[in-house]
N, C-alpha and C positions, 0 to 999 in steps of 0.2 A: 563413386559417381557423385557429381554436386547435387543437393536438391537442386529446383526447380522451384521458379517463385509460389506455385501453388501446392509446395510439397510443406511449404515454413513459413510463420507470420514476419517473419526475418529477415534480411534485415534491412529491410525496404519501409521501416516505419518514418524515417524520414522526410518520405515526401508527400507531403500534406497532411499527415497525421499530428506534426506538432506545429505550435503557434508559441513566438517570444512569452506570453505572458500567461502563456496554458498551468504554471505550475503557481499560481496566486487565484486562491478559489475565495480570499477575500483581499483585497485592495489594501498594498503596504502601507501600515499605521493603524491597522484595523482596531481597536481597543478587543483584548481578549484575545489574537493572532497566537496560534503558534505553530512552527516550523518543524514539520517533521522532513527528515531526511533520511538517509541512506544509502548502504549498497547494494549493490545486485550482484550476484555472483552464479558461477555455474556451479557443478557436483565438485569439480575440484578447487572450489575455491577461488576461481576465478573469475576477474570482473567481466560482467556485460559490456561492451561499450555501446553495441548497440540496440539495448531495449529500448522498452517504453512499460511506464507506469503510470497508470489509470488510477483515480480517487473518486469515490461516491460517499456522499453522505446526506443526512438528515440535518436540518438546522438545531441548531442552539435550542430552541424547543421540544427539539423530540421529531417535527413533521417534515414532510419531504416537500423540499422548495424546488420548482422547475426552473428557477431565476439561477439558482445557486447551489454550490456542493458538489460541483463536478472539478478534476483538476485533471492536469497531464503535464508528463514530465517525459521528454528524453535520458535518458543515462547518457553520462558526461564519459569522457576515454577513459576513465579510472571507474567507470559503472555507478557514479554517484548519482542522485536523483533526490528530490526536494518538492514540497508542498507547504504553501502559506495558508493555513486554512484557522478556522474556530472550533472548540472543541463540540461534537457534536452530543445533543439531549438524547437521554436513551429512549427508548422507541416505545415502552409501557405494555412492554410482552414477553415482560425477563430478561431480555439483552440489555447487557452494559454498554452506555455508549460507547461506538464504533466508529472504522473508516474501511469502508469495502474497498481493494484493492483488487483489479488486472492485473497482470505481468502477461506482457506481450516482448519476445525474443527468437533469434533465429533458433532454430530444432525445435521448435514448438510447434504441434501442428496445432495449437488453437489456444488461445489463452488461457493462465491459469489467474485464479482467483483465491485472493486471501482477505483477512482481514489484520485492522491495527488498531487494537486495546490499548486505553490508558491506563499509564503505570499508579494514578492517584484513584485510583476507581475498583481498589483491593476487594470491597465487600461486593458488589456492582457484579466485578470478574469471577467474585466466586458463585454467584448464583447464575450469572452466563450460563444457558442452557449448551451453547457450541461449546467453551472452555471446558465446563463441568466435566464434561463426555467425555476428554482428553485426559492422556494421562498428564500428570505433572510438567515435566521435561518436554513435553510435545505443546500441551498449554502455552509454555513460557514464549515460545518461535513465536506468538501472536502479540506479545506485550511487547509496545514501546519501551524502551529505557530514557530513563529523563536524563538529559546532556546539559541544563541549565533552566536558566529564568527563559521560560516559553520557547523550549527547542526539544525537542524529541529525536530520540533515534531509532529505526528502523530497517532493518536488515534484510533483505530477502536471499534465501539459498536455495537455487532453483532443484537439485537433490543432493544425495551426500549427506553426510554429517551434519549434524543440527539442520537440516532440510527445513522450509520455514513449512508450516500445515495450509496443504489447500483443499480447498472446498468441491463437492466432487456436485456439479450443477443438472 
């Protein structure tokens, strides 16, 4: 039997949930910009094409900007998805700076939520109260990989194998 639009957040995000320029949570040319992207995939490893990824954060200082720090992103037919954002300040309560993440897709009955750690923020990551908790291997699902000069990468694996850690709210 098919769900039923109130049985999945899926995949009805299309309409009016994204905006052209939803995945620039700073304005290209930003001095300090960096580009995280990725894939979305399901238990088998395969792409989303049609989610949606959600981005929160704190500013560059540490404090939470109601101006700024939100992004969204559709997954593209290959489940790819992207955010122009600045690295955010950590918060001054043992977390390493962060990027809260949604994942919203169809079989989902309600979002799920992770986070994206930077890869240059080793000492930061290890005192992470959330990382710490984690084993090793499970830790890692949360850390960007650095793909170049101000680009990140970022994976999410909705279950399955390397499943990325999400957050139980």
């Amino acid at each position: 039997m098919d769900e039923t639009p109130s049985q999945t957040v899926g995949p009805f995000l299309s309409i009016g949930l994204t905006w052209p320029d939803g995945h620039l949570v700073v304005p290209e040319g930003t001095p300090g910009a960096v580009r995280i992207s990725g894939t979305l995939t399901d238990g088998a490893g395969e792409p989303v094409a049609d989610g949606l990824v959600e981005t929160w954060q704190v500013g560059a200082d540490g404090r939470p900007d109601p101006t700024a720090g939100f992004g969204r992103c559709a997954t593209g037919p290959d489940g790819t998805w992207e955010v122009r954002t600045v690295k955010p300040g950590a918060l001054g309560d043992g977390q390493a700076p962060h990027v809260d993440v949604s994942v919203f897709a169809r079989g989902l009955l309600d979002r799920v939520v992770t986070r994206i750690y930077f890869p240059d923020e080793a000492a930061a990551n290890a005192a992470d109260p959330l990382l710490a908790a984690l084993p090793p291997d499970r830790a890692a699902t949360l850390v960007a990989v650095d793909a170049g000069p101000g680009e990140l990468r970022f994976d999410v694996r909705l279950q399955g194998a390397h499943e990325t850690v999400f957050l139980a709210l």
